[in-house]
C-alpha positions in Angstrom: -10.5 18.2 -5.2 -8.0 20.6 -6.5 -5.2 19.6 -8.9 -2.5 19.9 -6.3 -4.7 17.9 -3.7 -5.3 15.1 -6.3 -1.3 14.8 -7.1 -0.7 14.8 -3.1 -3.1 12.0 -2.8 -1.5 10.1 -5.6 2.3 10.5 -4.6 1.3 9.6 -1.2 -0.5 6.2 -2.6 2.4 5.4 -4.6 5.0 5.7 -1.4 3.1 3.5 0.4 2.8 0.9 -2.8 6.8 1.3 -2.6 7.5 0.6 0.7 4.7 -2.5 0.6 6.7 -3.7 -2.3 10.2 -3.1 -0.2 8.5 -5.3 3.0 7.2 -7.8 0.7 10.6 -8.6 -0.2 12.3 -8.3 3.1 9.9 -10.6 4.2 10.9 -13.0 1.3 6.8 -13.2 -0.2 5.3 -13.6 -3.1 2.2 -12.6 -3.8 0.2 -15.7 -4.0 1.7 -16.3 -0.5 0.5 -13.0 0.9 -2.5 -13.3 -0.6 -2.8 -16.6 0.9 -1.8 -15.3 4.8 -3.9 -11.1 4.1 -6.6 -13.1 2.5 -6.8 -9.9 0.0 -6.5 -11.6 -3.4 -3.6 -11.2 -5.7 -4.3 -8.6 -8.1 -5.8 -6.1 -5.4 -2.2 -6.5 -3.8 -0.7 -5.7 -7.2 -2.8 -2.7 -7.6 -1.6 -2.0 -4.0 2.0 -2.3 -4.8 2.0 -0.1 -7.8 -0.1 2.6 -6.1 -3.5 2.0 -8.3 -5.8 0.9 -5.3 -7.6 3.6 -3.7 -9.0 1.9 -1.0 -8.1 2.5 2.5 -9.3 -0.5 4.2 -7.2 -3.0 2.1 -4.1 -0.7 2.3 -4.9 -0.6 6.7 -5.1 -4.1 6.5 -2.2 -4.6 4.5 0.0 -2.6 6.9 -1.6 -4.0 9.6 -0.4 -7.2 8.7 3.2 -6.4 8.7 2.6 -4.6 12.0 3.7 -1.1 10.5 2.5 2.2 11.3 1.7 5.1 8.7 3.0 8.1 9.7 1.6 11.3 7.8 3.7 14.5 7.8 1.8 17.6 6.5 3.9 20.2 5.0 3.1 23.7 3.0 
C-alpha cells in the first residue's frame, strides 16, 4: 500500500477504537465485563480501543455487539 493509503487505514482504525471506547463507557463496562458478554478476551479489546488491532472480524463483532453500524464515507 501507498503511504497515504497506510495513514487512511490507520486514522480510520483509531476512530473506530475512539468511538468503542466512547460506547464502552456510555454503557457503564469495563473491560473484563465486556470481555465476559463479546467473549473476545481483554487485551484484544484494549488493542481495539486504542486502534492497534487490525483485525476485522473482532472489530465486526465488537460493533455488532452494541448493535452499531459502520458507516464509510470516501472522500478525495
Amino acid at each position: 500500500m501507498k503511504r497515504k493509503e497506510t495513514d487512511i487505514l490507520n486514522r480510520f482504525y483509531k476512530d473506530c477504537g475512539m468511538e468503542l471506547f466512547k460506547l464502552r463507557t456510555e454503557h457503564k463496562l469495563n473491560l473484563i465485563k465486556l470481555s465476559h458478554k463479546t467473549l473476545i478476551p481483554a487485551a484484544k479489546l484494549d488493542l481495539i480501543e486504542r486502534g492497534e488491532c487490525r483485525e476485522p472480524w473482532t472489530l465486526c463483532k465488537l460493533v455488532a455487539f452494541y448493535g452499531k453500524l459502520i458507516h464509510i464515507k470516501l472522500t478525495e
